[in-house]
MARMARLUM-179506 format. One record per residue (C-alpha): residue number from 1; residue in one letter; z, y, x. Coordinates in steps of 0.001 Angstrom, whole numbers, plus 500000, padded with zeros to 6 digits. Layout:
BEGIN
> NUM/A/Z/Y/X;
...
This chain:
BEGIN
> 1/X/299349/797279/611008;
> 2/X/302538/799466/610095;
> 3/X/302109/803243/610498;
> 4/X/305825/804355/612083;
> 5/X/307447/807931/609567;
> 6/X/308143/809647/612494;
> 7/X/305189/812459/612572;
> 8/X/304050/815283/610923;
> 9/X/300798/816652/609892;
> 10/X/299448/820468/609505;
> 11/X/295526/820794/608380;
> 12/X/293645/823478/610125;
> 13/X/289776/824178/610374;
> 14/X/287904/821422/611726;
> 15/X/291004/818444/611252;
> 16/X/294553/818638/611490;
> 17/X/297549/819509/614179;
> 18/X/299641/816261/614371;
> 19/X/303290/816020/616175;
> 20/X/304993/812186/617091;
> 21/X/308291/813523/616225;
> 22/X/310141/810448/618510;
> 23/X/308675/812019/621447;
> 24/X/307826/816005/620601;
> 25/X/304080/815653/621294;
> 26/X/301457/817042/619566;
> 27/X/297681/817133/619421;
> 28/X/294481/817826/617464;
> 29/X/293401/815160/615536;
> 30/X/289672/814734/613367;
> 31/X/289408/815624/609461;
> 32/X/289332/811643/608427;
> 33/X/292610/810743/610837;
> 34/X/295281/811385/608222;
> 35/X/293136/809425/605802;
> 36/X/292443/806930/608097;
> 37/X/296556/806114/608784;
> 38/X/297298/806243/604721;
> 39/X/294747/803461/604538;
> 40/X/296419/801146/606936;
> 41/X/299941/802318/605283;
> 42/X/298439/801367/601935;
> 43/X/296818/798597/602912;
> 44/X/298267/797035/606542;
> 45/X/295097/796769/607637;
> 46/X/293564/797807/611208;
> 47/X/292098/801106/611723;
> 48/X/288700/800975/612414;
> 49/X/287123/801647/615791;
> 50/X/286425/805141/616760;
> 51/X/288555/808453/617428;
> 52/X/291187/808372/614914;
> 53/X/291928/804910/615943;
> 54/X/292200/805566/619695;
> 55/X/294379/809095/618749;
> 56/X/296954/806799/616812;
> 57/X/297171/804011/619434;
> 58/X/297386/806793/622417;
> 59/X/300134/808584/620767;
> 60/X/302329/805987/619127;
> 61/X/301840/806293/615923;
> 62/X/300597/802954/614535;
> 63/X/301957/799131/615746;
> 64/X/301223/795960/614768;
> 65/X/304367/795448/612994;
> 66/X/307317/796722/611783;
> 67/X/308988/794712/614037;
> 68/X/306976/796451/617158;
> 69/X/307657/799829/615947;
> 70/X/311455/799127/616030;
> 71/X/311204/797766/619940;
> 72/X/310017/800810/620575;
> 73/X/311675/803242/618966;
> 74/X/315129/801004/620871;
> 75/X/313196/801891/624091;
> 76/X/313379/805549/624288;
> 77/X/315969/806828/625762;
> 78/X/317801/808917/622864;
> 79/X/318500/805240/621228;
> 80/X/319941/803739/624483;
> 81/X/323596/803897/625083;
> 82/X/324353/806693/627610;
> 83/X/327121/805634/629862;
> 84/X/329471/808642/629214;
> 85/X/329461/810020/624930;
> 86/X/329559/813229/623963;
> 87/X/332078/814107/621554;
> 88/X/330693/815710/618650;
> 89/X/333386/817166/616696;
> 90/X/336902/817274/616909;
> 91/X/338998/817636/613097;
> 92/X/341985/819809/613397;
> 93/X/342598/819085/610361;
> 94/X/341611/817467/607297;
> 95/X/343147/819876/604858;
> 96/X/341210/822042/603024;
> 97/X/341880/824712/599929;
> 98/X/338046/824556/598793;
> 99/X/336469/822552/596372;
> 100/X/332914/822312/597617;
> 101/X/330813/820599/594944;
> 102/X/328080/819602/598133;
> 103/X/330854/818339/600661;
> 104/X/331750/814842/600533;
> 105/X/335433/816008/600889;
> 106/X/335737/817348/597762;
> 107/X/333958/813674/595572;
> 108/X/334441/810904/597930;
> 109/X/337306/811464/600817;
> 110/X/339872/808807/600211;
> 111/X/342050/808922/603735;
> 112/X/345126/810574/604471;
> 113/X/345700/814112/605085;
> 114/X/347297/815426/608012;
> 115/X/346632/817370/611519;
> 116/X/345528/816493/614961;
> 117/X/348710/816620/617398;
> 118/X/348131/818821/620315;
> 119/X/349226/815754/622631;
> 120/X/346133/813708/620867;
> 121/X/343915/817206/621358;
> 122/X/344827/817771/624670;
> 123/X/344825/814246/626233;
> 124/X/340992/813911/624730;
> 125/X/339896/817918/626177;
> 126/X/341002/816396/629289;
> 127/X/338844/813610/629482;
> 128/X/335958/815158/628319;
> 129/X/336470/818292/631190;
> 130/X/333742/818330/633621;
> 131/X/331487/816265/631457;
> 132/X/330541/818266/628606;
> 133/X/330636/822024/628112;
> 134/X/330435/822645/624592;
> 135/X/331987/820854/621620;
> 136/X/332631/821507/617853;
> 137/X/336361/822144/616646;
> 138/X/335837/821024/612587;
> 139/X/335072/817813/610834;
> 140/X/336242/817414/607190;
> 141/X/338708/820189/606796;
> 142/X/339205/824269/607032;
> 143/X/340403/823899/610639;
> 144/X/342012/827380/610329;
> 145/X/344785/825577/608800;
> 146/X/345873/824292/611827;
> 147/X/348538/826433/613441;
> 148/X/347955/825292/616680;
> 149/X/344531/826099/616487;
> 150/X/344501/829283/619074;
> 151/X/346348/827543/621378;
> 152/X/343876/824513/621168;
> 153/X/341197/826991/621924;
> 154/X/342543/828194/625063;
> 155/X/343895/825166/626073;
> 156/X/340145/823640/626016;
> 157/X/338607/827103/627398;
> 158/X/341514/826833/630608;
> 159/X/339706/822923/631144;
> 160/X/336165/824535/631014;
> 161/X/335006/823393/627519;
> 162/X/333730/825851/625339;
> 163/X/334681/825493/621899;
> 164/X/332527/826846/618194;
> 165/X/334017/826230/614651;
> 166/X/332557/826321/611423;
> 167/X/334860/827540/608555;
> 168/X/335188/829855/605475;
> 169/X/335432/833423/606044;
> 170/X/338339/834192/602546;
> 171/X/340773/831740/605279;
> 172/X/340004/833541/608646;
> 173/X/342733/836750/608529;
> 174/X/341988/839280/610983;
> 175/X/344729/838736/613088;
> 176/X/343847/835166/613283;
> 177/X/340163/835342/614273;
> 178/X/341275/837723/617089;
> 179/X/343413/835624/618502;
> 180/X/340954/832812/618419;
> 181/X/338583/835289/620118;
> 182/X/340984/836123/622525;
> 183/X/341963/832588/623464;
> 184/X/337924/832328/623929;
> 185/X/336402/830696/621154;
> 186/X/332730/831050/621839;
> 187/X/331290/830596/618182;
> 188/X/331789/831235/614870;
> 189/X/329879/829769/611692;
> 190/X/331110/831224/608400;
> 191/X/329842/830142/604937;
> 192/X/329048/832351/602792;
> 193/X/327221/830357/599839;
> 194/X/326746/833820/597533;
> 195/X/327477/837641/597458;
> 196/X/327962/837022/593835;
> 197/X/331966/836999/593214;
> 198/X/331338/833893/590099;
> 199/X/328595/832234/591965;
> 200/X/330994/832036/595140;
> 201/X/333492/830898/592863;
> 202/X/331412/828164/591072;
> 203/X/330807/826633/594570;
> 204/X/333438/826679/596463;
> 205/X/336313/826597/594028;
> 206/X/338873/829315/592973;
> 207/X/339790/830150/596314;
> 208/X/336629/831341/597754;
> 209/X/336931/835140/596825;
> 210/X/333750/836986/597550;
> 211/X/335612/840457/598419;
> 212/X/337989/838539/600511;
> 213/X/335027/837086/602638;
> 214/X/333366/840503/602871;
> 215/X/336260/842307/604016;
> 216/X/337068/839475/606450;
> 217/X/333495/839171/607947;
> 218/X/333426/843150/608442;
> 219/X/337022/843376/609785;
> 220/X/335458/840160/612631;
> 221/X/332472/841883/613727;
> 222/X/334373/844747/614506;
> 223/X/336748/843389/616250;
> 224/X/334854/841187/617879;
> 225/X/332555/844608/619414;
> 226/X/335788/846604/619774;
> 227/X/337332/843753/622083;
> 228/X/334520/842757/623895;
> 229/X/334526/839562/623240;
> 230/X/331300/836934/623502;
> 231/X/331703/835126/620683;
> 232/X/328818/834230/618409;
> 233/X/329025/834993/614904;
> 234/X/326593/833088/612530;
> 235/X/326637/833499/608316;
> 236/X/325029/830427/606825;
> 237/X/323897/829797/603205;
> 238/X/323252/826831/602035;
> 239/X/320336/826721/599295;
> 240/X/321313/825406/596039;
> 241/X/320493/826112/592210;
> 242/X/323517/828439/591719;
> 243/X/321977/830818/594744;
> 244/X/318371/829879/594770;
> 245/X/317742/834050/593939;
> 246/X/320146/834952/596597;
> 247/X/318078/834507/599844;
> 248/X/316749/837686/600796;
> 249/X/320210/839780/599278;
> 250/X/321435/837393/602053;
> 251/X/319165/838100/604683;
> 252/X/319907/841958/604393;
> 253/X/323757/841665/603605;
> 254/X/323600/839970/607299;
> 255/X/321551/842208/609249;
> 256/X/324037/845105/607315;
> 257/X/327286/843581/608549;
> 258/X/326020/843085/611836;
> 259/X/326704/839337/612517;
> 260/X/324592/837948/615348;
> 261/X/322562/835154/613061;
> 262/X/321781/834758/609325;
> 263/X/320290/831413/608276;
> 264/X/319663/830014/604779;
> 265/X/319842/826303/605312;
> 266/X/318393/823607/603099;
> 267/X/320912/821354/601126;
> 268/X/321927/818094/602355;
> 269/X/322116/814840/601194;
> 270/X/324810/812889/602587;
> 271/X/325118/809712/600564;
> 272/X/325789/810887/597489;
> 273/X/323591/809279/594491;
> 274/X/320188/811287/593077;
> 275/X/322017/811524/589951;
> 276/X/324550/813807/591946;
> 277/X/322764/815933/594220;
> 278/X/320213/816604/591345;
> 279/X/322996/818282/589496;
> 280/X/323815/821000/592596;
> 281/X/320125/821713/593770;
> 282/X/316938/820153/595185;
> 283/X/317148/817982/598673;
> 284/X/313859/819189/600275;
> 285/X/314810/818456/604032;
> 286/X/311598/816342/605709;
> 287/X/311611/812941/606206;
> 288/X/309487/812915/609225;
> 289/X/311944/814010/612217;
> 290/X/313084/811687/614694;
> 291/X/315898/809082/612923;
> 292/X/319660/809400/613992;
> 293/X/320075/808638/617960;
> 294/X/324037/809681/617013;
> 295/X/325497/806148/617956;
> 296/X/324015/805469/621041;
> 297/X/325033/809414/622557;
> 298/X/328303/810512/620349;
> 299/X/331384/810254/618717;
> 300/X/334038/812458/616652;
> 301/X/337683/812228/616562;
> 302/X/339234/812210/613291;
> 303/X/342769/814428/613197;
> 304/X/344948/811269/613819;
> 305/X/342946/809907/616715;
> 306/X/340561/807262/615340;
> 307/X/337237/807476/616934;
> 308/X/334252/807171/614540;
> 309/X/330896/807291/615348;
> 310/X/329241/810501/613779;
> 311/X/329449/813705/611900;
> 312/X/329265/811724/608553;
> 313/X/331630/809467/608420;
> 314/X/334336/811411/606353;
> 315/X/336140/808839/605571;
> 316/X/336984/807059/608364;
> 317/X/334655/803881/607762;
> 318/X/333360/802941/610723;
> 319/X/336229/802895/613554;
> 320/X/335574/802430/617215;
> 321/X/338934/802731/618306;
> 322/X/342242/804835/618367;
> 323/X/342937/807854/621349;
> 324/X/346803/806845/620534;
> 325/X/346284/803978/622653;
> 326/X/342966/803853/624256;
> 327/X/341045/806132/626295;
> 328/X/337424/807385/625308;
> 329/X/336005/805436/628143;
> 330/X/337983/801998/627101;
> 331/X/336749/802587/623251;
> 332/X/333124/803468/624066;
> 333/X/332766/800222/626086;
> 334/X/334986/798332/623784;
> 335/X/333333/795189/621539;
> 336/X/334175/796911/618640;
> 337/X/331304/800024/619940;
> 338/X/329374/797948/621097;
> 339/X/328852/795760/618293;
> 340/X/328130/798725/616265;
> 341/X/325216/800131/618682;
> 342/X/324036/796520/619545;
> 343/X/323208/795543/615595;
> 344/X/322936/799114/614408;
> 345/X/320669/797643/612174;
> 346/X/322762/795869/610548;
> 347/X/325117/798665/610014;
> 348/X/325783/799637/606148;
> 349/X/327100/802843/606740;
> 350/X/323801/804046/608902;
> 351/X/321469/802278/606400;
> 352/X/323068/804758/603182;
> 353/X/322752/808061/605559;
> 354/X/319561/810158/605298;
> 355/X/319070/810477/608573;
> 356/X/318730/806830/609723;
> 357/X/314989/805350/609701;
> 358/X/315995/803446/606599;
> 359/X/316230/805751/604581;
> 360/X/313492/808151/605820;
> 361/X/310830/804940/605454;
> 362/X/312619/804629/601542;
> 363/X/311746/808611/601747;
> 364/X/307984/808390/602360;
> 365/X/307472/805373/599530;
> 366/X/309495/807746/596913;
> 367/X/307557/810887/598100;
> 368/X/303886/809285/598703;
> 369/X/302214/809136/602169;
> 370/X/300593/812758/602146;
> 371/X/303612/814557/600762;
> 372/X/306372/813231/603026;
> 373/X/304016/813608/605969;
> 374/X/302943/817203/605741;
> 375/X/304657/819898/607606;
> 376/X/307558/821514/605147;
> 377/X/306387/824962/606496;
> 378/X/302939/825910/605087;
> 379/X/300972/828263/606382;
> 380/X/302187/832128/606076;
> 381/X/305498/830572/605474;
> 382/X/308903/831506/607558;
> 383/X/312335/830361/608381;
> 384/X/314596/832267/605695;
> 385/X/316484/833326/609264;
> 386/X/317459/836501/610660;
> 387/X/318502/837520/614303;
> 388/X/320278/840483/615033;
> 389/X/317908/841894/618125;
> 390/X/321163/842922/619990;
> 391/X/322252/839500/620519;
> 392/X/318975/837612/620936;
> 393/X/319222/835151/624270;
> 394/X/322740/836013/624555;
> 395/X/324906/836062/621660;
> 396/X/322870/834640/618581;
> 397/X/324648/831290/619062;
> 398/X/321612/829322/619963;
> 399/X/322810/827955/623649;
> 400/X/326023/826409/621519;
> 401/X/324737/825591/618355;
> 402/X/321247/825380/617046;
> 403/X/321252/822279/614515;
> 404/X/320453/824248/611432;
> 405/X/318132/822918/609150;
> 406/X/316828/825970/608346;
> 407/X/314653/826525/604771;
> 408/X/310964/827628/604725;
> 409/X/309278/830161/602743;
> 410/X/308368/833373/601890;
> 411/X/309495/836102/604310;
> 412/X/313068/837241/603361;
> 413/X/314649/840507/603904;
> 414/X/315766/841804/607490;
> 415/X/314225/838734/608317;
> 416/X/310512/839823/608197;
């Protein structure tokens, strides 16, 4: 018998709350069910008859193989190609003035620099217009480098898209983030990795200047109220060692600003080695969410106009096809796509991410069965989050973007 990663555990009086993570259902399972699964992962054996058994089978949580778990995970329908993609991201640019020791960018991007032409940009908003409202306007660069990027903005609001980018509040000038505003850019993620001047520094590189950032966060919400505008504006921290103290100061220095959203995220992975990522901070994301469905649903458009298939492929490893001379329907039905979604599993580049099922199976053996399956929020514990109540259900950013992995603990701050 194989026992599948994909679920969570939370013990409460009596047994435990379980959630099947591949199809966001949960129930109430008996004190000896989670010891009853590590058995059969341990061992491979059968469960034996009675309640736990007929709880695991019910829900989906134990198969005779491997194999069978596999079959069908490929028959939901988040892992079945949809006939139209959305596109995930769009990269203005791959430039970029920061040295961010946690960004791929900054240790492992190889391919060549440049910007995304507005005939490329344009020719792709229009084929994505009436299909998909929303999409992302950064990749691997500070897309505020891009000069063309108001008029990309408006251009994509005039076609009915609503566009969000993510960037680094020392690069957005006041005069720039109104006219993004103005030309109707609906959301706005800015990272601010420390309040601390040397911390900020020590993370993202000489130019991230911490008064800079402060000045130009204040000088955007103010704007931003004075003009009216909708736009969501979201400060994100990502927990490392260098900030680990940081999390409540953060928590308050949002709600004090008056952005819409303040989130302390955990750090990610990507595929850099242990030896790596052990030097910046501790990975602590869980194992036991649903794997990747990203190749069967999406793609992103790297500045020149090669198609690749996810968020993670900074370097261009993995191309589907070219917008120069191929429309997004000709490359998402092309061999070269198909091939990729057909024997996925054969696919190096998913197998080294950490969100494929590969990884998250080599997850649960490094972490132990009980460990990797428990729910990373204890009890008494909260999302290190804060929403300004102004903006909640209409402005906190949540209808565009809600794909934070947000960290767990002790009540911080404004956020309590």
């Amino acid at each position: 018998m194989y026992v599948h990663p994909f679920w969570s555990y939370r013990p409460i009086v009596g047994g435990f709350a379980v959630k099947n993570h591949l199809e966001n259902a949960e129930f109430i399972a008996p004190e000896d069910f989670v010891p009853a699964l590590q058995s059969v992962y341990d061992s491979g054996a059968a469960l034996p008859e009675g309640m736990s058994r007929d709880l695991a089978t019910r829900h989906r949580l134990v198969f005779d193989s491997a194999d069978a778990a596999d079959t069908h995970l490929s028959s939901l329908s988040a892992y079945q190609a949809k006939a139209l993609p959305v596109i995930d991201q769009i990269e203005m640019t791959n430039r970029c003035p920061y040295t961010c020791g946690m960004c791929p960018r900054t240790i492992s991007m190889t391919r060549e620099l440049g910007d995304m032409s507005m005939d490329v940009f344009t020719s792709l908003i229009t084929q994505v217009a009436g299909r998909q409202r929303y999409l992302a306007l950064h990749h691997f660069g500070e897309s505020l480098l891009h000069k063309g990027l108001p008029d990309a903005v408006a251009f994509a609001r005039d076609m009915r898209v609503r566009t969000a980018l993510s960037c680094n509040p020392p690069s957005l000038r006041p005069q720039l983030a109104e006219q993004l505003m103005r030309s109707g850019i609906v959301s706005l993620l800015l990272s601010q990795d420390s309040l601390d001047p040397e911390t900020y520094k020590s993370i993202r590189g000489r130019v991230a200047r911490a008064s800079l950032a402060d000045t130009h966060i204040r000088e955007l919400v103010r704007l931003r109220n004075e003009g009216g505008y909708d736009t969501a504006i979201t400060l994100q921290m990502i927990n490392m060692d260098a900030n680990r103290d940081e999390a409540n100061r953060f928590i308050d220095y949002c709600a004090e600003v008056g952005v819409d959203r303040g989130v302390v995220i955990r750090l990610g992975r990507w595929d850099f080695d242990d030896s790596y990522i052990e030097q910046i901070g501790e990975v602590t994301a869980p194992g036991y969410t649903a794997p990747c469905s990203l190749p069967w649903t999406a793609l992103v458009a790297l500045w020149d106009g090669r198609i690749v298939p996810c968020c993670h492929d900074y370097n261009g490893e993995v191309v589907l096809g070219d917008l120069r001379t191929q429309t997004l329907d000709e490359i998402w039905e092309s061999a070269t796509a198909r091939h990729f979604r057909d024997r996925n599993d054969d696919s190096a580049f998913c197998r080294k991410c950490a969100f494929s099922k590969w990884f998250k199976e080599q997850q649960r053996e490094r972490e132990g069965f009980l460990y990797f399956h428990r729910e990373r929020a204890g009890e008494g514990e909260e999302r290190v989050e804060w929403v300004n109540p102004e903006s909640i259900g209409w402005r906190d950013g949540v209808a565009w973007f809600n794909r934070f992995d947000v960290l767990t603990g002790a009540s911080a701050g404004a956020s309590s």
